[in-house]
C-alpha positions as CSV (number, residue, x, y, z in Angstrom):
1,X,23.2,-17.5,1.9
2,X,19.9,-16.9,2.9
3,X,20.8,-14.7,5.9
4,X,23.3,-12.5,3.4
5,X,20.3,-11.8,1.0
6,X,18.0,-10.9,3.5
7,X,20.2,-8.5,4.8
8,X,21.0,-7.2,1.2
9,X,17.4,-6.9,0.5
10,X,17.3,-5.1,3.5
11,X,19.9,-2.6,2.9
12,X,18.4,-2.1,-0.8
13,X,15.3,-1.2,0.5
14,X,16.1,1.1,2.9
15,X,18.6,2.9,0.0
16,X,15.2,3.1,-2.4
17,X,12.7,4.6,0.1
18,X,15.8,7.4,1.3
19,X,16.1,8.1,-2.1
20,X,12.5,8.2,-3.2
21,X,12.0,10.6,0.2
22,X,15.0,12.5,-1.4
23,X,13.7,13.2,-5.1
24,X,10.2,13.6,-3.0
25,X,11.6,17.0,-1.4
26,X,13.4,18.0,-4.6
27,X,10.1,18.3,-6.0
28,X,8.5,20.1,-3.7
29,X,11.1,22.4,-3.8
30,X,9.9,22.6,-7.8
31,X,6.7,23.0,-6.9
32,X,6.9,25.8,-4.7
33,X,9.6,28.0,-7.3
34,X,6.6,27.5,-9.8
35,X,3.6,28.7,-7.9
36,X,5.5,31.4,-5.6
37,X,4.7,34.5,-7.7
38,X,7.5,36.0,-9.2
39,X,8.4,37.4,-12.2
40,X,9.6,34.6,-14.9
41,X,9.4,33.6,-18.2
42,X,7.3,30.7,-19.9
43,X,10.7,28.8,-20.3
44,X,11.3,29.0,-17.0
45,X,8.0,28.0,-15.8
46,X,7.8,24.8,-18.3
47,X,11.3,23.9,-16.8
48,X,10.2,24.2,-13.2
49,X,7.2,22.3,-13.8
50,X,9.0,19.8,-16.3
51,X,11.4,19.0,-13.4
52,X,9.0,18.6,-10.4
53,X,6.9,15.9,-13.0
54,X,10.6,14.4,-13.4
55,X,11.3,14.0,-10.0
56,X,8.1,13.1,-9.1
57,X,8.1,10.2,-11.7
58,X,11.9,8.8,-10.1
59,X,10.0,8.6,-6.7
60,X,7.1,6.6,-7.8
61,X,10.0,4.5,-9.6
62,X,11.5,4.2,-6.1
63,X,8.8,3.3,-4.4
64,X,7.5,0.7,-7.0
65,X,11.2,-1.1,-6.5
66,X,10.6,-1.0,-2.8
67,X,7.4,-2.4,-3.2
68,X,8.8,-5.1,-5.2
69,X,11.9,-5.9,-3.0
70,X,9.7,-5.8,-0.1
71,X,7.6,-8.6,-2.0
72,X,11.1,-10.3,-3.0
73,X,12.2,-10.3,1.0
74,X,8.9,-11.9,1.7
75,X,8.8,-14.8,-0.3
76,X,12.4,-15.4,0.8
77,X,11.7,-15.1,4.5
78,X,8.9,-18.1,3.5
């Protein structure tokens, strides 16, 4: 029982930081459409920067539940 949530544990963290290096890139990607200078609109512009902030805030959601699960794994390795 332990063994099998170890391993779980395990597997969950290593989904969470993949994902959070995932959304991580995403934003960049963002980032870079909002500075590189081109010729858009204000909407455009707020939307770029609106979903940079969004991704940005699902990776720092990511990598607080890694965090936590890594905590979680400890305590249960004790």
């Amino acid at each position: 029982m332990n063994n099998n949530m170890t391993k779980e544990l395990k597997n969950k963290i290593a989904d969470y930081q993949r994902f959070g290096f995932i959304l991580l890139a995403v934003s960049t990607f963002f980032y870079v459409g909002l500075v590189l200078p081109e010729d858009k609109s204000f909407i455009q512009s707020v939307t770029l920067g609106s979903a940079s902030l969004i991704c940005l805030s699902f990776t720092a959601l990511m990598y607080n539940t890694v965090r936590k699960c890594k905590v979680k794994l400890q305590e249960i390795s004790n």
